[in-house]
Residue frames relative to the residue before (quaternion, step in Angstrom):
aa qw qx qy qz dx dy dz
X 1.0000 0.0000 0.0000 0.0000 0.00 0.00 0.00
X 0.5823 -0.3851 0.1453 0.7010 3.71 1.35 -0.74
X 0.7740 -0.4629 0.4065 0.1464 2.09 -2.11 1.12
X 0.1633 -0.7797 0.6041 0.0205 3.55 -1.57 0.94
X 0.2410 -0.7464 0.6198 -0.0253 3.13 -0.35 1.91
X 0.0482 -0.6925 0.7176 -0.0563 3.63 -1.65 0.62
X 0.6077 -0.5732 0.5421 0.0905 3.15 -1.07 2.13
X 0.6102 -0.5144 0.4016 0.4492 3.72 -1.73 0.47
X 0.6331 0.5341 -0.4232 0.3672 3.55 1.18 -1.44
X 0.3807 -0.5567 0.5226 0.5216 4.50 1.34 -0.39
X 0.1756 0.6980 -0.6295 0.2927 3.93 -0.40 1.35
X 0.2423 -0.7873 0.5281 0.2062 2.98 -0.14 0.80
X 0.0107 -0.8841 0.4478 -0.1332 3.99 -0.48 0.63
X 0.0483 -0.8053 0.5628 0.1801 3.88 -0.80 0.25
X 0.6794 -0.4677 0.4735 0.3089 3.12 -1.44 0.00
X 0.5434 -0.6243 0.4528 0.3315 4.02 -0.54 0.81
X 0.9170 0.1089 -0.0992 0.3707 3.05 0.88 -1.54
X 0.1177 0.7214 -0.5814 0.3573 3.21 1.69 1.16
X 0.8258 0.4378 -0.1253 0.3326 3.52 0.97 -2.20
X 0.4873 0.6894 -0.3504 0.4057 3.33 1.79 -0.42
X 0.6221 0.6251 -0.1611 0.4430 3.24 1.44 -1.29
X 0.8347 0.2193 -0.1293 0.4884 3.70 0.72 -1.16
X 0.6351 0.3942 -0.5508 0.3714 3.35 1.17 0.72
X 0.4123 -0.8265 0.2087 0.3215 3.05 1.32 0.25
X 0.0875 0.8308 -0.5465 0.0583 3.44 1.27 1.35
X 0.4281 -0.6535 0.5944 0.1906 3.36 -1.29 0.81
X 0.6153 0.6346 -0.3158 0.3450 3.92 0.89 -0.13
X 0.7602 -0.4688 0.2622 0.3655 3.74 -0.32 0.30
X 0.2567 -0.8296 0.3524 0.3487 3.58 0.66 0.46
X 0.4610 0.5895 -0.4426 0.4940 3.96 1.48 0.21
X 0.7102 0.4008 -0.2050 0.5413 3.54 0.97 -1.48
X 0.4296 0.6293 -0.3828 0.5224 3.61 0.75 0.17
X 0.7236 0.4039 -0.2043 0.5211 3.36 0.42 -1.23
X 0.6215 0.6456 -0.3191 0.3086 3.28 0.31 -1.37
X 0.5754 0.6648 -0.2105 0.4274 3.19 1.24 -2.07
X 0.8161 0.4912 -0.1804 0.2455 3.27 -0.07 -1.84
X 0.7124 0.3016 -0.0720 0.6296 3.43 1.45 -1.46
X 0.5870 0.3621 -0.6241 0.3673 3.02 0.69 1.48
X 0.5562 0.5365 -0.4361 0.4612 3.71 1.30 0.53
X 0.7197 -0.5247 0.2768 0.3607 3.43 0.74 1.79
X 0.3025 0.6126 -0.6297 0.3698 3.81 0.70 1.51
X 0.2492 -0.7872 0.5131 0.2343 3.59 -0.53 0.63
X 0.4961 -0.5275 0.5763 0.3788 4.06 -0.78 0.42
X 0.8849 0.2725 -0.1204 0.3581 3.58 -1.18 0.47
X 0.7099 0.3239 -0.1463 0.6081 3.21 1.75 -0.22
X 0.7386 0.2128 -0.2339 0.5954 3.56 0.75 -0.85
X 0.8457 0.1530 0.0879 0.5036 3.68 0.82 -1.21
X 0.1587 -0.7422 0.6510 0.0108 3.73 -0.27 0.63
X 0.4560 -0.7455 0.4701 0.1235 3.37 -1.41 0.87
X 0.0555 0.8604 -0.4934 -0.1149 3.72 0.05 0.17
X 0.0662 -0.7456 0.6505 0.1287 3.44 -0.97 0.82
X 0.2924 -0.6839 0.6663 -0.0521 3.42 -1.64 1.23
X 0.2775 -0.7146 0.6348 0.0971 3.39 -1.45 1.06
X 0.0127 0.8011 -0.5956 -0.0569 3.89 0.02 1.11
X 0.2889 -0.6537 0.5364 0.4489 3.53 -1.05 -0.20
X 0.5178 -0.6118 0.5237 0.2885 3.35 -1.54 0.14
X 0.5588 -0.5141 0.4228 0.4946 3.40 -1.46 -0.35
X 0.4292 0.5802 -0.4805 0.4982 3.63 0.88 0.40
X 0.5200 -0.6320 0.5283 0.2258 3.71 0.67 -1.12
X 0.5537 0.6793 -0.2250 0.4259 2.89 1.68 -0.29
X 0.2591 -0.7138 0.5402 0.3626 4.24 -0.28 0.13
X 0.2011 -0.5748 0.7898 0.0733 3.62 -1.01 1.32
X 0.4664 -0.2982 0.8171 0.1609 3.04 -2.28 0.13
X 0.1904 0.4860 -0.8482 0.0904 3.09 -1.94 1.19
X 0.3104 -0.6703 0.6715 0.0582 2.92 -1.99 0.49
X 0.0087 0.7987 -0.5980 0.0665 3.47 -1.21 1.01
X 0.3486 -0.7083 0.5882 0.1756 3.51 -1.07 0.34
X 0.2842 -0.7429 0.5994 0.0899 3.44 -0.87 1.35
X 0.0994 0.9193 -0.3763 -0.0590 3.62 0.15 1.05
X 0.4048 -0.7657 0.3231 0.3814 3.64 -0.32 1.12
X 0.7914 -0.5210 0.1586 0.2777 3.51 -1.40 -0.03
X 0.4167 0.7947 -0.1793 0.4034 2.75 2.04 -0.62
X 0.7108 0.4492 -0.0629 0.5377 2.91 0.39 -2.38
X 0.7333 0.4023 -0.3907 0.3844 3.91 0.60 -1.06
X 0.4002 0.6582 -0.4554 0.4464 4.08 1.36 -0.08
X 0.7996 0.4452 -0.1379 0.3788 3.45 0.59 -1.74
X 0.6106 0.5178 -0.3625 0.4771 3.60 1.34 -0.62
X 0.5506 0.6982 -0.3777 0.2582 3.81 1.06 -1.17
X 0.6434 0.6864 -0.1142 0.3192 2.48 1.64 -2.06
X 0.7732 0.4484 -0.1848 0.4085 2.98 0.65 -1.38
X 0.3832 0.6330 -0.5590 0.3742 3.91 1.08 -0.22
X 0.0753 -0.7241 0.5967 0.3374 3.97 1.06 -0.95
X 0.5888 0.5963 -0.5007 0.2168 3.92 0.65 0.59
X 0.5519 -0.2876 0.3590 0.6955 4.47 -1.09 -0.25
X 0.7184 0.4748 -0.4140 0.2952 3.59 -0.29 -1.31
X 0.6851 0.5252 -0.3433 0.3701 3.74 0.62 -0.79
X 0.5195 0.6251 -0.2659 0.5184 3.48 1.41 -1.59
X 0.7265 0.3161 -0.3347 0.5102 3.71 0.05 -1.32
X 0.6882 0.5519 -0.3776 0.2816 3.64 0.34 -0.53
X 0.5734 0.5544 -0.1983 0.5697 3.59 1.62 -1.20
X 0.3214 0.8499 -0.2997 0.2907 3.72 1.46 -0.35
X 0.7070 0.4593 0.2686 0.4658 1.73 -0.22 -2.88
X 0.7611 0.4214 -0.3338 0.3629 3.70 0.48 -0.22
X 0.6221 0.4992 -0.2091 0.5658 2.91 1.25 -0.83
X 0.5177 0.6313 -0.3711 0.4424 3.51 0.93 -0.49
X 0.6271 0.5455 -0.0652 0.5523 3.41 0.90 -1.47
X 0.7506 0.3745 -0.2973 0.4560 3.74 0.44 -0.90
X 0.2938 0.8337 -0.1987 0.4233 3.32 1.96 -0.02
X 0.8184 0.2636 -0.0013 0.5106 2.44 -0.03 -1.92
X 0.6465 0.5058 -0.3477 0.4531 3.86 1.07 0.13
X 0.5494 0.4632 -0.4307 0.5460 3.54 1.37 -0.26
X 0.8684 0.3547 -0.2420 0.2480 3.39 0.69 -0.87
X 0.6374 -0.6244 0.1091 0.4381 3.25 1.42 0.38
X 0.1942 0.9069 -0.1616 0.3372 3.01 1.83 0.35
X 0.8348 0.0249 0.0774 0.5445 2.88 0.89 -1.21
X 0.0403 -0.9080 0.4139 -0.0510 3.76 0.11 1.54
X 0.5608 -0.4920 0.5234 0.4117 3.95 -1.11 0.99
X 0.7700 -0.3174 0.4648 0.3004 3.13 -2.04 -0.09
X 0.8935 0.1756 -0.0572 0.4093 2.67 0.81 -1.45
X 0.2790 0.5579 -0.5751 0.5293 3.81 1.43 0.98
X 0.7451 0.4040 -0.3019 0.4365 4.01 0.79 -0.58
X 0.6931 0.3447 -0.4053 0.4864 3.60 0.84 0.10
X 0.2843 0.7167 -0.3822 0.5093 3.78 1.99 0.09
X 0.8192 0.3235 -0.1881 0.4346 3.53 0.22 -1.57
X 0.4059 0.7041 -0.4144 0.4096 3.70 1.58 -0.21
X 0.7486 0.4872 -0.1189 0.4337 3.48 0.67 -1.60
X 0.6741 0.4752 -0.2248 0.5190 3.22 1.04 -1.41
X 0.6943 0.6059 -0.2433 0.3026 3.70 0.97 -0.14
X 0.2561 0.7421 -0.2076 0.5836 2.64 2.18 -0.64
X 0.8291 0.3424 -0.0612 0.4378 3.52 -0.62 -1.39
X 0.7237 0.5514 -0.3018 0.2848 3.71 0.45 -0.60
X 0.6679 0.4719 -0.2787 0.5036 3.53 1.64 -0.10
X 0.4183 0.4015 -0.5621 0.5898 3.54 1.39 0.81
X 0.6527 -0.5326 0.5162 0.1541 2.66 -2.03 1.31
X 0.8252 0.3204 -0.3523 0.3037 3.23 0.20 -0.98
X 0.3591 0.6473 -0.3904 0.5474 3.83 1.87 0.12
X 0.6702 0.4474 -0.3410 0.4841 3.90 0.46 -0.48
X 0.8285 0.3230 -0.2527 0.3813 3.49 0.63 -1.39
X 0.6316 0.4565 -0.4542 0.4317 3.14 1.26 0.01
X 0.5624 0.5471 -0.3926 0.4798 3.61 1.04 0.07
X 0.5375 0.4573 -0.4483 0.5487 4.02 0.94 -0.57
X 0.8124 0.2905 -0.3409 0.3733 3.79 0.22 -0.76
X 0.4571 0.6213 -0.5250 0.3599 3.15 0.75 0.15
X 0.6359 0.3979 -0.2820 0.5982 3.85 0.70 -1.70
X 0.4890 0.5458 -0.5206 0.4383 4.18 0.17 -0.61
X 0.6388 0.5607 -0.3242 0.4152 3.86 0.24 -1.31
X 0.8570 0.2814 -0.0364 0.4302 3.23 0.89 -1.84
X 0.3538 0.4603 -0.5514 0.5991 3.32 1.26 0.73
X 0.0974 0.7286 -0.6773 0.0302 3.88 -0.29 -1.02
X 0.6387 0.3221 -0.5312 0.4540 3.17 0.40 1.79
X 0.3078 -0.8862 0.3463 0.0057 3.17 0.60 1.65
X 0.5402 0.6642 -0.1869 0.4817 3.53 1.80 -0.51
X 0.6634 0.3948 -0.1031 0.6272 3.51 1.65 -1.39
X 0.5602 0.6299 -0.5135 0.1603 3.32 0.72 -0.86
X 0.7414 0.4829 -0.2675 0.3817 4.07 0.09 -0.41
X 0.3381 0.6278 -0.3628 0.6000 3.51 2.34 -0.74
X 0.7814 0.5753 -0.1288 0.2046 3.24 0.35 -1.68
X 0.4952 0.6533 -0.0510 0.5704 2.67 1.24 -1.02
X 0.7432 0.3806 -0.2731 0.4777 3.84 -0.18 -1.27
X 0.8699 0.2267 -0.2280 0.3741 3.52 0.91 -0.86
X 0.6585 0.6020 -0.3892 0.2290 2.86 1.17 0.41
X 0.5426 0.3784 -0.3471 0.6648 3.10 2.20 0.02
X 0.5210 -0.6468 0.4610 0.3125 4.31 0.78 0.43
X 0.7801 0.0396 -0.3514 0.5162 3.16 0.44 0.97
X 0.4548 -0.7525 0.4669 0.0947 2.90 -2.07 0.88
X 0.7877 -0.3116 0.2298 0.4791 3.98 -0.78 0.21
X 0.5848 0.6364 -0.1385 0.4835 3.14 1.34 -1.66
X 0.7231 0.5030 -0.2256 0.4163 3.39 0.45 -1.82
X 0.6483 0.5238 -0.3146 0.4543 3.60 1.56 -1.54
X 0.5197 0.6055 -0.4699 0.3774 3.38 0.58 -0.74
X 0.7218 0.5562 -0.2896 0.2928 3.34 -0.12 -2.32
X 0.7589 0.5493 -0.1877 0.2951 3.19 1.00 -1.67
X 0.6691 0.4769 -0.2794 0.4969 3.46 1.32 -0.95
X 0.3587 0.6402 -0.4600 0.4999 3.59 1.55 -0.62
X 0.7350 0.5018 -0.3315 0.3133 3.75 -0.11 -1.31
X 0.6870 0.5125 -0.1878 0.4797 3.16 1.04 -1.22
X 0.2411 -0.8256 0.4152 0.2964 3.73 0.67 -1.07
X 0.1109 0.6529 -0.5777 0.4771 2.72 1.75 1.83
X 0.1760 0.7759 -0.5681 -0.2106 2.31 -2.61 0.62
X 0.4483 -0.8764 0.1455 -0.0990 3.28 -0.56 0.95
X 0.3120 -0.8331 0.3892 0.2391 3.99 0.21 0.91
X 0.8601 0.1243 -0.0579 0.4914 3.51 0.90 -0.35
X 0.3751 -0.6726 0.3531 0.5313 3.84 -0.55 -0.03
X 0.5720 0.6553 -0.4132 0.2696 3.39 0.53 0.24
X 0.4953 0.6565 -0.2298 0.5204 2.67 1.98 -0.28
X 0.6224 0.5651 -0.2046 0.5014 3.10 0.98 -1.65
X 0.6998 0.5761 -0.2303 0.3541 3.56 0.72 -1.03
X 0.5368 0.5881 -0.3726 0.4766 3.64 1.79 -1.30
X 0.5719 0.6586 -0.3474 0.3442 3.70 1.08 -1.68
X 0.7729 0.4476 -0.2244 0.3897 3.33 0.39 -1.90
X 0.8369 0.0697 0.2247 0.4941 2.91 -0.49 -2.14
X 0.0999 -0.7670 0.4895 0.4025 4.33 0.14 -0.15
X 0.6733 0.6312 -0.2666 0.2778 2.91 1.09 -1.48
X 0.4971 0.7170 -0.3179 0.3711 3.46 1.53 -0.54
X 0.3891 0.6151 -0.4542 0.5138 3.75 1.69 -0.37
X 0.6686 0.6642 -0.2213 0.2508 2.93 0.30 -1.92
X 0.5859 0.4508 -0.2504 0.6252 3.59 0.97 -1.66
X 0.7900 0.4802 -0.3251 0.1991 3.40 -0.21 -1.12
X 0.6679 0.4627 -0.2756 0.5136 3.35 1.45 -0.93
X 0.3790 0.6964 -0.4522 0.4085 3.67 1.52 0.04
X 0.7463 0.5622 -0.1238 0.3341 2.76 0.53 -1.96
X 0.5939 0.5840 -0.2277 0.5043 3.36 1.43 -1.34
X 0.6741 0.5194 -0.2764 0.4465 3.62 0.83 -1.18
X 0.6673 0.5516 -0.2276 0.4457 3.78 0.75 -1.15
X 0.7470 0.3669 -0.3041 0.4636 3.41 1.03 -1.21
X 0.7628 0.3615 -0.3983 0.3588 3.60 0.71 -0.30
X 0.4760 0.6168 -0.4547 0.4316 3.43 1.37 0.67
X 0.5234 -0.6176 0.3702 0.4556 3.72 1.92 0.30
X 0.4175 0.6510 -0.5621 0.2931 3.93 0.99 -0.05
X 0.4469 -0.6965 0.4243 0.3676 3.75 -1.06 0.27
X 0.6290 -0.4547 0.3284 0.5382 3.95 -0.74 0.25
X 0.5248 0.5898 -0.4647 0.4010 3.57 0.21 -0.22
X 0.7279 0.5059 -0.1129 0.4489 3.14 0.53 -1.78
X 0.8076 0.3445 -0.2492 0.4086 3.63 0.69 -1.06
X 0.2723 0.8459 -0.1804 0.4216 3.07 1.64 -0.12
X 0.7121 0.2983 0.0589 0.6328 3.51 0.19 -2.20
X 0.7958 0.2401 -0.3754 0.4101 3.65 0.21 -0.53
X 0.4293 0.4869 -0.4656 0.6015 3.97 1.07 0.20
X 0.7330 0.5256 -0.3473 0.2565 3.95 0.16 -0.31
X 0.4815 0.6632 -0.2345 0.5228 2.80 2.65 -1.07
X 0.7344 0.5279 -0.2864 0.3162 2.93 1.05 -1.50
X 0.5129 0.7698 -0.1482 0.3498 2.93 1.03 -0.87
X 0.8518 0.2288 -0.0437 0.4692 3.21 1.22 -0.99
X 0.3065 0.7332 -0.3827 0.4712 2.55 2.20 0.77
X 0.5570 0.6329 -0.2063 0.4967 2.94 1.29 -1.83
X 0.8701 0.1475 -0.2836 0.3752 3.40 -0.18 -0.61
X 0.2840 0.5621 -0.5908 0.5043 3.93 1.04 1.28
X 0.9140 0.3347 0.0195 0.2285 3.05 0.05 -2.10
X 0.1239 0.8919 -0.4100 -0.1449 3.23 2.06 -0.80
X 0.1049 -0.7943 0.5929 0.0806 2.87 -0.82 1.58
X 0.6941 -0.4358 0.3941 0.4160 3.43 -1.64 0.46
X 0.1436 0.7067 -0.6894 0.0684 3.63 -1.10 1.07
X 0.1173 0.7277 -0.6357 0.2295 3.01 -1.52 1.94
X 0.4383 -0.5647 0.5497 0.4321 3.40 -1.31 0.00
X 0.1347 -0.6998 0.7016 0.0022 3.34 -0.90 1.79
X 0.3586 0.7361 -0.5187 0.2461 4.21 0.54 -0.06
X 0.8894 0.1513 0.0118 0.4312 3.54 0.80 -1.02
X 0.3247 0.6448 -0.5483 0.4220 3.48 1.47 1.00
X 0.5167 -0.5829 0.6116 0.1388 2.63 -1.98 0.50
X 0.6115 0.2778 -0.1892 0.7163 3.59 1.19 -0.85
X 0.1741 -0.6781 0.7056 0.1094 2.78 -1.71 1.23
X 0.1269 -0.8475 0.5105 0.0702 3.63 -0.95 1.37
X 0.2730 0.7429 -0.5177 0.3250 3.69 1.44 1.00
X 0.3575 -0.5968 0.6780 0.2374 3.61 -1.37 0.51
X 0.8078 -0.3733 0.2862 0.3553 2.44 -2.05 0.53
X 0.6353 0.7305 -0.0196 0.2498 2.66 0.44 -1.53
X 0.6415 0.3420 -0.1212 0.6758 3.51 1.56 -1.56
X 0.7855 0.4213 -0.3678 0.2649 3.33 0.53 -0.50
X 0.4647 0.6116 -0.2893 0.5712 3.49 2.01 0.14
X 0.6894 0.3595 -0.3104 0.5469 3.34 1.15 -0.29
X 0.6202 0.5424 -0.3694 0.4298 3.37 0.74 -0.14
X 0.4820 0.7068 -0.3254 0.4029 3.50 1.55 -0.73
X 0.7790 0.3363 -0.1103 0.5176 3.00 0.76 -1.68
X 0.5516 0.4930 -0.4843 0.4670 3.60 0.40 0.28
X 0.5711 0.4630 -0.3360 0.5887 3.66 0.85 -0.52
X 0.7008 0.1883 -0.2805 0.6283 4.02 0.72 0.51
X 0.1236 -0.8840 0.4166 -0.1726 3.00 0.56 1.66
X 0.6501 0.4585 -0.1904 0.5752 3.29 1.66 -1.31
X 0.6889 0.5251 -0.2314 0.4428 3.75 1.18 -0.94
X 0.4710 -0.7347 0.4437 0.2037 3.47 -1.13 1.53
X 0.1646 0.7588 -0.5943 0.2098 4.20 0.58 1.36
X 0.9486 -0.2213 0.1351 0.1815 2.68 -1.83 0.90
X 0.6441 0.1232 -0.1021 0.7480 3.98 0.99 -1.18
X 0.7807 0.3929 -0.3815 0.3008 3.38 -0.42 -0.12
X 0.5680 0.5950 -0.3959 0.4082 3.64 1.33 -0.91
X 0.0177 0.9523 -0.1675 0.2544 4.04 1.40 -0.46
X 0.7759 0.0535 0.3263 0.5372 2.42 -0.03 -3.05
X 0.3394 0.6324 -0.5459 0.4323 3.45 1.70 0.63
């Protein structure tokens, strides 16, 4: 219906006259503007000007102007057209602004984020410090294992039954997990990472599912690294692992999902 554009900082955002176009105002597309940002949109906050050098059919570089309008402000303009075309349009935005709270819908570069952050999530000692991290931020040490069972859909009990089937056996559920599913660590330490970044379970959820299906492109290497002597991280993993350990702090891979 229209196109969704996203700023370096990942804003999600349209084009003035992408929206000028598909609500079909009949009014000058200057006087259009004019209109809108006088019903208390602020420059630089809701909408940001952009000038562009195009060439003509002469060859020549004209000046044009557009308006880079966030997602918010483009909800409230639809509205205000007071027409079907506007309604369906306020819709469809919100629909979309959705699917960005809920993790649903990711930037380029939240997908080349979860690339890196995948990497790192099948060392052990990257998981447990990520379970205690979301532990902290649950703070309801009593539920925490309740919590848990439903929030990945199965329970201690369920693990048991399941390795029973198989004629596995096992000292921990991470273990149990290597048997079943590995990649299911993987999700889980996602999930672990997202919630103690304050995202909601929805959210940490869908983006642990991406990850997930990274993992099973790229399969990364998943062991207990806690007690080696050789350390067999790259550069690379071990810079990403940094910044996960500032979990609460807005760096480089993680700022992203801010």
């Amino acid at each position: 219906m229209i196109e969704i554009k996203y700023s370096k900082k990942g804003t999600p955002y349209v084009w003035a006259s992408d929206l000028y176009g598909r609500l079909e105002i009949t009014i000058p597309f200057e006087d259009w503007i004019r209109n809108i940002t006088e019903y208390g949109f602020e420059e630089r906050v809701d909408y940001a000007k952009i000038r562009q050098i195009i060439q003509n059919e002469n060859g020549q570089g004209e000046e044009t102007c557009d308006y880079a309008i966030e997602l918010e402000m483009a909800k409230h303009v639809s509205l205000l057209q007071k027409s079907d075309v506007g309604k369906k349009m306020r819709a469809y935005l919100i629909s979309l602004d959705k699917k960005v709270s809920e993790g649903l819908l990711l930037t380029h570069q939240q997908v080349s984020a979860l690339f890196e952050i995948c990497k790192v999530l099948g060392y052990f000692s990257v998981q447990d410090f990520l379970e205690r991290e979301h532990f902290n931020v649950f703070n309801q040490p009593q539920k925490w294992w309740e919590y848990r069972a439903k929030l990945f859909g199965y329970s201690a009990d369920q693990l048991k039954d399941m390795l029973k089937a198989i004629n596995k056996t096992y000292k921990s559920q991470r273990q149990a997990l290597m048997h079943l599913k590995k990649y299911e660590l993987i999700k889980r330490a996602a999930v672990d990472l997202f919630m103690a970044m304050g995202k909601n379970e929805e959210y940490a959820k869908n983006a642990a599912m991406f990850i997930e299906k990274i993992a099973l492109e790229i399969k990364p290497e998943i062991y207990d690294d806690r007690n080696t002597s050789i350390e067999f991280k790259t550069k690379q993993q071990k810079e990403t692992i940094k910044i996960i350990k500032t979990v609460k702090s807005d760096k480089q891979i993680l700022d992203k999902f801010n």
